[in-house]
LUMBA-683875 format. One record per residue: residue in three letters; x, y, z of N, C-alpha, C in turn. Coordinates in steps of 0.05 Angstrom, whole numbers, padded with zeros to 5 digits, always signed. Example, Ala and Ser with C-alpha at 12.3 -4.5 7.8 and 13.67 -1.06 7.14 Angstrom:
// residues 2
ala+00264-00114+00156+00246-00090+00156+00264-00066+00156ser+00257-00045+00142+00273-00021+00143+00258+00001+00157
END
This chain:
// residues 259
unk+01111-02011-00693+01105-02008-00664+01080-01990-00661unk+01063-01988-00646+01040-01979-00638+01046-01959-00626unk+01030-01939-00636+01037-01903-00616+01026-01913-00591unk+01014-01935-00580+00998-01945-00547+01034-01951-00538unk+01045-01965-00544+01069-01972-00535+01086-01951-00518unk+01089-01923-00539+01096-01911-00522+01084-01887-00505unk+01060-01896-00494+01054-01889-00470+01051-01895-00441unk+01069-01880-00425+01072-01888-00400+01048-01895-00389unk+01038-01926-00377+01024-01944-00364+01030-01926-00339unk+01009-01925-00315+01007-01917-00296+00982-01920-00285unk+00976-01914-00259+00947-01924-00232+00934-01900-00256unk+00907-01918-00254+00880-01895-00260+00878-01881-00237unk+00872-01853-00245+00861-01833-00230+00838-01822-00239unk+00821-01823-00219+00793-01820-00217+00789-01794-00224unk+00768-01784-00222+00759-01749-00227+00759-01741-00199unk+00764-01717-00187+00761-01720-00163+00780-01726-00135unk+00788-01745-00146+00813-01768-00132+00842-01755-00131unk+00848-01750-00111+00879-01731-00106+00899-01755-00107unk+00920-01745-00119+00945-01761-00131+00959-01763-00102unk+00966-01785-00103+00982-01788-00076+01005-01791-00082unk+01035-01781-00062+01067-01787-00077+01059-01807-00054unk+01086-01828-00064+01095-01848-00046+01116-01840-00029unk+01110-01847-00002+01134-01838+00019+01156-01861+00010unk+01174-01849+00016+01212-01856+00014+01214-01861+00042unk+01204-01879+00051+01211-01889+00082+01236-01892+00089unk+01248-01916+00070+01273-01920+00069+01295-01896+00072unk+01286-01880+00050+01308-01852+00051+01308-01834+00084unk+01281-01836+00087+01275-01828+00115+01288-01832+00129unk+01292-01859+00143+01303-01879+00165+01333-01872+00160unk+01336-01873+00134+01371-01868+00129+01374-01846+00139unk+01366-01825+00133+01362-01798+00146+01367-01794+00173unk+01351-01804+00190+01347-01806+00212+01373-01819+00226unk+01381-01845+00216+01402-01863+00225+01435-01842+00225unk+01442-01824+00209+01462-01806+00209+01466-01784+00230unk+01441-01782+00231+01438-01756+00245+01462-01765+00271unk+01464-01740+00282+01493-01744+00305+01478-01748+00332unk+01488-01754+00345+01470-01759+00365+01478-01733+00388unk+01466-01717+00391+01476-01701+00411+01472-01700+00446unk+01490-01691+00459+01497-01704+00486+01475-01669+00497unk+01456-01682+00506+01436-01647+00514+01451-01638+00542unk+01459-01662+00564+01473-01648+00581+01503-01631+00575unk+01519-01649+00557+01540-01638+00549+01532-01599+00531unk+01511-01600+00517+01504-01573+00521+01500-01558+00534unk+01488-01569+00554+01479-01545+00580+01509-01545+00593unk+01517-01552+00590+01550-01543+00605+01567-01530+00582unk+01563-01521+00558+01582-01506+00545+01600-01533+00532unk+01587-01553+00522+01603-01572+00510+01624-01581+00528unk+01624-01587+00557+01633-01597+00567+01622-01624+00583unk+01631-01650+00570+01622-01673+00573+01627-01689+00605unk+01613-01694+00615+01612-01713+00639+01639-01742+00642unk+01647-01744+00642+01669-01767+00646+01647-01791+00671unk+01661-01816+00652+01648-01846+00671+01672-01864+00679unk+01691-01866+00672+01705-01881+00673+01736-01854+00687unk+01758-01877+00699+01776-01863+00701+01794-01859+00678unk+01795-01871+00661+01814-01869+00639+01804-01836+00619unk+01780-01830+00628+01770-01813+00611+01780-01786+00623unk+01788-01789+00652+01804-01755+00666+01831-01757+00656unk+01834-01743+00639+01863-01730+00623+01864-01710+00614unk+01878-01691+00623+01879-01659+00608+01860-01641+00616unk+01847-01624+00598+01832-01602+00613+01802-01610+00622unk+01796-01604+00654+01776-01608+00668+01763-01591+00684unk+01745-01600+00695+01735-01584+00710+01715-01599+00730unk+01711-01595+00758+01703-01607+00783+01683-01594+00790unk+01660-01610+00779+01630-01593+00789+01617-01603+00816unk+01609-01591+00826+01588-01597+00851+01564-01583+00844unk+01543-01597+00854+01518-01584+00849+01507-01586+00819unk+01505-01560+00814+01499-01557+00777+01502-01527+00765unk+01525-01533+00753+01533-01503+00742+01557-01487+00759unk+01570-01504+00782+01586-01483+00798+01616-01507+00799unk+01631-01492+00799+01655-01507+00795+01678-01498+00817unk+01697-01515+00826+01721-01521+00845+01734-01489+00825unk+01737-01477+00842+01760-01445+00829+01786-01438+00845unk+01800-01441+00834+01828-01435+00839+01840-01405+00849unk+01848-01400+00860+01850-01378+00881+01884-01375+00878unk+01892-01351+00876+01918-01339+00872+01935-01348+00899unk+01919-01345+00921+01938-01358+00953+01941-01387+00946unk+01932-01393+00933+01940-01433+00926+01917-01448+00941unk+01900-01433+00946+01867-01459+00956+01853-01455+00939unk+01829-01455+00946+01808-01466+00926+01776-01462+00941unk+01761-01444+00925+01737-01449+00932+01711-01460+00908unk+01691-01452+00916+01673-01458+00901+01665-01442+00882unk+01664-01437+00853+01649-01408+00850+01622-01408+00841unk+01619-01382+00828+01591-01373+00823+01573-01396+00808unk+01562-01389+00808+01540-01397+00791+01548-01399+00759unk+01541-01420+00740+01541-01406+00718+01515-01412+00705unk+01509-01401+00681+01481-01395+00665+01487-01424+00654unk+01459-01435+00636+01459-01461+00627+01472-01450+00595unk+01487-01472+00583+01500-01472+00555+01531-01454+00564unk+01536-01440+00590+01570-01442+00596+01578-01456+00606unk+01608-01456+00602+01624-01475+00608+01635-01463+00631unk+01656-01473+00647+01673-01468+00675+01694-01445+00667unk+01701-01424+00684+01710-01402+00669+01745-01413+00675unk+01759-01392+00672+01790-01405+00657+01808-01415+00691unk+01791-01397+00714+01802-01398+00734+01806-01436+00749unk+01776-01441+00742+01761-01467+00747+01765-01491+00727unk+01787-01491+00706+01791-01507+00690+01826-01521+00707unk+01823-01543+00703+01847-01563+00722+01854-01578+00703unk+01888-01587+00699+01888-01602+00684+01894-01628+00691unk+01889-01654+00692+01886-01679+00699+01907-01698+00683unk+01920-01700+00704+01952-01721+00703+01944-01754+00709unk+01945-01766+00687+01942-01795+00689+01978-01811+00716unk+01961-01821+00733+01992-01831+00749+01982-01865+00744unk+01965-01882+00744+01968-01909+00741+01926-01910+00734unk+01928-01939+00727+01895-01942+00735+01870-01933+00738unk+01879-01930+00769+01866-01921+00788+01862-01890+00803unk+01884-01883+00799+01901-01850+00810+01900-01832+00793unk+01893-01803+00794+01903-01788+00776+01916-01758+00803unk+01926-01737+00785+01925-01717+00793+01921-01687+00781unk+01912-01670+00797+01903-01645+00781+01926-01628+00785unk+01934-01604+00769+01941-01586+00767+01926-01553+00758unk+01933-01541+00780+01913-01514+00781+01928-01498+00749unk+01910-01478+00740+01919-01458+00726+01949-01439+00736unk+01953-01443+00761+01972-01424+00770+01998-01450+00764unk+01998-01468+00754+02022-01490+00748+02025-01507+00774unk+02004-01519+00793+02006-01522+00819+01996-01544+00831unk+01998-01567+00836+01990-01596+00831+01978-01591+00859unk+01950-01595+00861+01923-01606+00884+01939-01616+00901unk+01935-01618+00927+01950-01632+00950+01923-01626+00978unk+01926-01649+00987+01907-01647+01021+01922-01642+01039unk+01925-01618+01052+01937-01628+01074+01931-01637+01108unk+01946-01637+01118+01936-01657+01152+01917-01641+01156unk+01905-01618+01159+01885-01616+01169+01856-01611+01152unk+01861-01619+01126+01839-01632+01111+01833-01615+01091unk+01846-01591+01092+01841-01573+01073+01857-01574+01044unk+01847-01566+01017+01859-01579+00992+01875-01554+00977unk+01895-01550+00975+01911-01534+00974+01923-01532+00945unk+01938-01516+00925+01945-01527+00904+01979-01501+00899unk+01997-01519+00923+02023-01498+00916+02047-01526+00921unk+02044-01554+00906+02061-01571+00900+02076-01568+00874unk+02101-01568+00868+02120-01568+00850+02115-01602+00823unk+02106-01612+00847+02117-01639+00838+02087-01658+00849unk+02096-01687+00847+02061-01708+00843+02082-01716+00873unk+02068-01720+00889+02082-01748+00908+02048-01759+00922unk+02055-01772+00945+02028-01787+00957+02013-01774+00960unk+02014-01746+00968+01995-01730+00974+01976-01712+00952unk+01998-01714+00928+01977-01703+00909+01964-01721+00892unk+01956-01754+00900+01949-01767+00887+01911-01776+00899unk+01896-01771+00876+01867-01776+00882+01855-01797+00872unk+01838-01813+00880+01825-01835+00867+01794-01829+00863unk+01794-01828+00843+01759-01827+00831+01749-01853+00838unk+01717-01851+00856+01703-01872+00862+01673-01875+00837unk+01671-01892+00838+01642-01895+00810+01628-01913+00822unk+01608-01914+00829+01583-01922+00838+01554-01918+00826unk+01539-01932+00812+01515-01925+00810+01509-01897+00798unk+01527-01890+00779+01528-01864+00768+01531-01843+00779unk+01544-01847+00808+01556-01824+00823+01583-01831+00828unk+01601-01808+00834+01625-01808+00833+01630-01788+00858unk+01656-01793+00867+01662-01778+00893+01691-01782+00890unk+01714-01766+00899+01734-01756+00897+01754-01763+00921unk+01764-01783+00919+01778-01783+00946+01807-01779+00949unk+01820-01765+00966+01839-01763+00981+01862-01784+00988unk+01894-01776+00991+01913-01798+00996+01903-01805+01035unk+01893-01784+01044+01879-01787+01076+01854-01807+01082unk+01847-01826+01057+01811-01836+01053+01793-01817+01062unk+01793-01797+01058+01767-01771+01057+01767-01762+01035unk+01742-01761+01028+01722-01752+01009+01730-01717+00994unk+01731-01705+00978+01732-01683+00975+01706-01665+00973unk+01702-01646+00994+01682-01632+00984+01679-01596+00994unk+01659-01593+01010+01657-01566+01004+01651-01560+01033unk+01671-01528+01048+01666-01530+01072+01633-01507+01075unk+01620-01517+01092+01591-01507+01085+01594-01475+01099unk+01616-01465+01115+01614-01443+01131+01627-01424+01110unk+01648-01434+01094+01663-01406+01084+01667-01419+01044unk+01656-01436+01044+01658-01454+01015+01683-01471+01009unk+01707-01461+01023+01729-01475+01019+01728-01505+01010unk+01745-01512+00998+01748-01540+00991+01762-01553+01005unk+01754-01577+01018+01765-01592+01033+01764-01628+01031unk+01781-01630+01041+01773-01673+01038+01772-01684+01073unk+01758-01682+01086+01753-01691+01111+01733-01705+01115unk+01715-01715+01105+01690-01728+01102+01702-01760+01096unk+01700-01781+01111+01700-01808+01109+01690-01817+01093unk+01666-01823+01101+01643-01830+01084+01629-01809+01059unk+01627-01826+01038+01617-01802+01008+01591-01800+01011unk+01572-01771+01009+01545-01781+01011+01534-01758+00993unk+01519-01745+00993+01504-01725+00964+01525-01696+00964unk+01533-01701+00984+01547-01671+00991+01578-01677+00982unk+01587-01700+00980+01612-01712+00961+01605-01707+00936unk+01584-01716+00928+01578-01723+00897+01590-01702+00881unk+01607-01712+00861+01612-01686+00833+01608-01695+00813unk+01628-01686+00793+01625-01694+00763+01643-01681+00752unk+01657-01690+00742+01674-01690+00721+01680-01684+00710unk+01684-01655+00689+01675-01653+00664+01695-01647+00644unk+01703-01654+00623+01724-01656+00608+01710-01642+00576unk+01737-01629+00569+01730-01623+00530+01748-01635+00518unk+01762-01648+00529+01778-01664+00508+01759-01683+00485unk+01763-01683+00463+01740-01699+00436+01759-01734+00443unk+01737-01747+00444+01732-01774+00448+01741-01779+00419unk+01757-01809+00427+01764-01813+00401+01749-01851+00403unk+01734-01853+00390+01721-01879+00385+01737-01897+00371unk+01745-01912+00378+01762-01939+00369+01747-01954+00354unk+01746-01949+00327+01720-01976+00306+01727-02004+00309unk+01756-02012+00324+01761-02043+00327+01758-02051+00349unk+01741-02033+00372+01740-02034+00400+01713-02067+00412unk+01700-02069+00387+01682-02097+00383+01697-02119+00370unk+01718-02116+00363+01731-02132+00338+01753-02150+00355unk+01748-02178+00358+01768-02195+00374+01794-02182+00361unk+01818-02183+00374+01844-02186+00364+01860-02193+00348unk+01837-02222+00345+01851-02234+00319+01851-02235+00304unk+01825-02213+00292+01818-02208+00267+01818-02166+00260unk+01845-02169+00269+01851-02137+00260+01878-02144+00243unk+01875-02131+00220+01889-02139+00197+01874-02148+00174unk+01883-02153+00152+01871-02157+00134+01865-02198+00130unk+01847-02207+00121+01841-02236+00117+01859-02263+00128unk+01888-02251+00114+01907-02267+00110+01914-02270+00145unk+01917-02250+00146+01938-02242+00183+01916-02252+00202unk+01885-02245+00198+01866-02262+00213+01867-02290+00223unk+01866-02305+00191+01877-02334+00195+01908-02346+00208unk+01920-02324+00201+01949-02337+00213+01950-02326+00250unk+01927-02319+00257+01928-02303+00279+01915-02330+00292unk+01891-02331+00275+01875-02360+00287+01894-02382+00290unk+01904-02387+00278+01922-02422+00271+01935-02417+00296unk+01951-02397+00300+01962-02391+00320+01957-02396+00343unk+01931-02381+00356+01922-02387+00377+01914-02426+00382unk+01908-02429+00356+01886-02460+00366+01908-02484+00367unk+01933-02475+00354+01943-02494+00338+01953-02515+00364unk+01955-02537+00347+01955-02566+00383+01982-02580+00367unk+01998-02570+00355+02025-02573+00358+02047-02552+00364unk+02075-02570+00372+02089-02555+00392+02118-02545+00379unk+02113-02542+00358+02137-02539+00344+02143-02508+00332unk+02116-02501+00342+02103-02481+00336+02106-02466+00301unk+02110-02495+00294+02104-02470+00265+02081-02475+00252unk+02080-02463+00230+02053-02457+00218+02047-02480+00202unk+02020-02483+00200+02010-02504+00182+01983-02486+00175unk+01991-02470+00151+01973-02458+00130+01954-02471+00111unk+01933-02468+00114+01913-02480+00084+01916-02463+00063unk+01931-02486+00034+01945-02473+00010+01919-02461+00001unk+01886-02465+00001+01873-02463-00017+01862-02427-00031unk+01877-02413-00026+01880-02381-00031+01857-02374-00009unk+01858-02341-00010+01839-02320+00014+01815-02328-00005unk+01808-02329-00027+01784-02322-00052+01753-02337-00029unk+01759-02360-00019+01735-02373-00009+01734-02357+00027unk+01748-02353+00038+01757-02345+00060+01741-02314+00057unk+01747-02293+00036+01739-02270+00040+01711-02274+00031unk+01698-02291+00015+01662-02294+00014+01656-02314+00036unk+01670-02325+00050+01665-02334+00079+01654-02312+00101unk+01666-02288+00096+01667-02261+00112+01647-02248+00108unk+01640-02245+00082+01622-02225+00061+01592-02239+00076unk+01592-02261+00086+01563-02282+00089+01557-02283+00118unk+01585-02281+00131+01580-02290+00159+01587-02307+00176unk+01612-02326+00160+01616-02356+00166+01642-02357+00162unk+01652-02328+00170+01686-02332+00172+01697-02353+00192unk+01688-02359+00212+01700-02373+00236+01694-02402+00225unk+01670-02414+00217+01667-02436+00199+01686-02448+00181unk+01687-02425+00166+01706-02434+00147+01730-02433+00155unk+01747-02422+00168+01779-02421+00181+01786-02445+00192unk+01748-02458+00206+01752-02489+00224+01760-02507+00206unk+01749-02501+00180+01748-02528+00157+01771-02530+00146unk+01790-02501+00139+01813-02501+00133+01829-02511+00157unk+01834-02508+00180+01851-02522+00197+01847-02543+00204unk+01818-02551+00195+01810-02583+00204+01827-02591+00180unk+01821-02593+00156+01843-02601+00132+01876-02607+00139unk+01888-02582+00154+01917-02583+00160+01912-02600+00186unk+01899-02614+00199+01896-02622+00224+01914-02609+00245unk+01910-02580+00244+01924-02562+00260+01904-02549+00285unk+01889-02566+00286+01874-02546+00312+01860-02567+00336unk+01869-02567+00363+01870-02580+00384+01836-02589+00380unk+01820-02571+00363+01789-02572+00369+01768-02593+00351unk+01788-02587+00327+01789-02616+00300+01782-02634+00314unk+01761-02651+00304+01765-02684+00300+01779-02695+00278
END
């Protein structure tokens, strides 16, 4: 063998000529793609996240107006507005409510003093109920990325402008309704939340989930394709799981959709 053999082949470099590394784009992008995505409003509130939906008010909350000032709970059982807070805190322990799922649509709060929110007749929002009945039940409205708080009375909850008190007397919701939400409970992301129904489980339970649904006899039992999972799971691996499940039930002539 030739001592040339083993020398590492590589780009001529000139005299002069600066060596260039090659960028790792790829490694880059991967880089990039991990990174967590962080919520910048949920920092300026002390890691306390915004809620969009009703299903998301459960457990400990907090009822902002404005920006930075929160619904505060008061030892006589009402409620005003309080201070101010600095950006990156959260709502102090007085101003934290905890949020009772009742159906849907409904929830209810409970003050720090053990004391379930209630309106009463003359519009003011009070928090010295034992127990949930009609009156301590509120419905969150969502609109256009505003939200407004309403009352078992259809008034609005908000803020009395003479002494701050909290009140629901307002009919109609308008900037002076508007709040927000804000919850620390950690979100739990469902990875099957894109994934039809019928295909949670492993291969086998997929297909017997499909036959199921399509099947155009009434005897209701199963008519399985013997030919093993082996072609079925590189059906999956490619992209052409639903293809292939048609060809196996077209075979058993088990599917209303068969010719």
């Amino acid at each position: 063998m030739s001592e040339y053999d083993n020398v590492r082949v590589g780009k001529l470099v000139l005299k002069g000529e600066k060596l260039k590394h090659k960028k790792r784009k790829h490694k880059h992008n991967k880089h990039e793609e991990e990174k967590p995505r962080i919520d910048a409003d949920s920092v300026k509130h002390g890691n306390w996240w915004r809620v969009t939906k009703v299903e998301e008010i459960s457990g400990p909350v907090a009822i902002e107006f404005g920006n930075h000032t929160y619904v505060k709970a008061l030892d006589n059982g009402l409620f005003t507005l309080g201070a101010p807070h600095n950006e990156g805190e959260g709502p102090s322990p007085e101003e934290i409510l905890t949020a009772v799922t009742i159906n849907e649509r409904k929830v209810a709060f409970k003050s720090g003093y053990n004391k379930y929110l209630r309106v009463e007749k003359d519009g003011v929002v009070t928090g010295r109920s034992d127990a949930i009945g009609p009156m301590e039940q509120w419905e969150p409205i969502f609109q256009e990325d505003k939200m407004a708080l309403q009352g078992y009375n259809d008034c609005f909850l908000t803020i009395d402008p003479e002494d701050d008190a909290v009140v629901a007397n307002v009919k109609k919701a308008g900037s002076d309704q508007f709040i927000k939400i804000r919850s620390q409970t950690i979100k739990e992301e469902n990875p099957l939340k894109d994934v039809p129904t019928e295909e949670h489980g492993n291969i086998e339970q997929t297909e017997i989930n499909y036959v199921r649904k399509f099947q155009k006899f009434q005897d209701k039992k199963l008519k399985l394709c013997q030919d093993g999972m082996k072609n079925l799971k590189k059906a999956k691996e490619e992209g052409i799981l639903h293809e292939a499940m048609l060809d196996r039930r077209s075979k058993m002539k088990a599917d209303r959709y068969c010719k």
